[in-house]
C-alpha positions in Angstrom: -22.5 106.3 -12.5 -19.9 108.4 -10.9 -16.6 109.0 -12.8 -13.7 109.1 -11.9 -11.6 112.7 -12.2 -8.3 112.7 -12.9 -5.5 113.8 -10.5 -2.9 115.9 -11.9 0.3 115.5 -10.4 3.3 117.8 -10.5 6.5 115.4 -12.1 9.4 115.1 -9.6 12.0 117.4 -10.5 15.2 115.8 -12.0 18.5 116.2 -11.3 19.4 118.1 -14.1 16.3 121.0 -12.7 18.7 121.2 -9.9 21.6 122.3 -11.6 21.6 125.8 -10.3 21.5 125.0 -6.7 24.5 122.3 -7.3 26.2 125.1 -9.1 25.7 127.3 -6.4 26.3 124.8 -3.8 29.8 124.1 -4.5 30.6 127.7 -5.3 29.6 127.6 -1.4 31.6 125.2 -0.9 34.5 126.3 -2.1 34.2 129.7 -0.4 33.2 128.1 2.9 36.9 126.3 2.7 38.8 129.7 1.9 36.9 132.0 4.5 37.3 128.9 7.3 41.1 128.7 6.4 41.0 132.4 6.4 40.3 132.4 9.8 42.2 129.9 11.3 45.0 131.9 10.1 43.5 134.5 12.6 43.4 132.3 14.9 47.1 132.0 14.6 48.1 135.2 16.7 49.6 134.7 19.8 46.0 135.8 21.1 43.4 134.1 19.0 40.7 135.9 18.4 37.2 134.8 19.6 35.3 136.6 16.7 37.1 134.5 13.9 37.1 131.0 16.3 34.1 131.2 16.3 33.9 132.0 12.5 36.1 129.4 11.8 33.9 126.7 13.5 30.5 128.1 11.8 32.4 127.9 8.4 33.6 124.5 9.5 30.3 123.2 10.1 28.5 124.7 7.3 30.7 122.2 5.0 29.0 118.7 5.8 25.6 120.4 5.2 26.7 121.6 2.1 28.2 118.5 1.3 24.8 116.6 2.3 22.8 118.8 0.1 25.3 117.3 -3.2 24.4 114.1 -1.7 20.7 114.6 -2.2 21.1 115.8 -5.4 22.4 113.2 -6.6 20.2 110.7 -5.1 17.1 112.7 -5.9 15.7 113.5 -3.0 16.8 117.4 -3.0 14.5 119.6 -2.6 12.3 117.7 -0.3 11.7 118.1 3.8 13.2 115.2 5.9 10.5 116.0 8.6 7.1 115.8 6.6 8.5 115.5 2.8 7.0 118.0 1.6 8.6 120.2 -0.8 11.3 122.7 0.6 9.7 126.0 -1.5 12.7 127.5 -3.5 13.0 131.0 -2.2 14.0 129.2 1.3 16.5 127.0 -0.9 17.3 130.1 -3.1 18.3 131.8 0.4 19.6 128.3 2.1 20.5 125.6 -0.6 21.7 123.2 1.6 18.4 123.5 4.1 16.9 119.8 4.4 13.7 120.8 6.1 10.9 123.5 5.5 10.5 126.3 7.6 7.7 124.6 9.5 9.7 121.7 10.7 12.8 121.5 12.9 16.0 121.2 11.3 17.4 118.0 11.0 20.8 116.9 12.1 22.9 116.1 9.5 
């Protein structure tokens, strides 16, 4: 009579596990806001400057991720690829902390 094995399974982390990365998120945050202000006071000039525009906009942009990546966190779902659900593995978060997918899959539109 066969029996049956056991499966071990790996507890989902909590939300306190990712305190680090909210930590570090909103330190992000924060400096996203300061460096985008930063320049868009450099865009000021009478001749804006195309470098920090551009900067500006990247900065800009790089706020709803961030913001998005809080979200998750909250709801428990951080850490986890929108594409396949797999697990995002933490040196890509540890590099990205807001990245919603793994490296295999496309990013997602947030």
């Amino acid at each position: 009579m066969p029996t049956s094995t056991p499966v071990a399974t790996t507890p989902a982390p909590t939300t306190t596990s990712w305190e680090p990365f909210r930590l570090l998120l909103e330190a992000q945050r924060e400096d996203c806001l300061r460096q985008r202000d930063l320049a868009l006071t450099e865009t000021a000039v009478s001749h804006p400057d195309p470098v920090a525009v551009t900067r500006a906009a990247a900065l800009a942009s790089r706020v709803p991720e961030i913001d998005a990546a809080l979200e998750r966190i909250a709801a428990g779902t951080y850490g986890r690829c929108f594409s396949c659900g797999n697990e995002i593995p933490a040196e890509r978060l540890e590099f990205r902390p807001y990245a919603g997918s793994c490296v295999a899959c496309p990013t997602p539109v947030v």
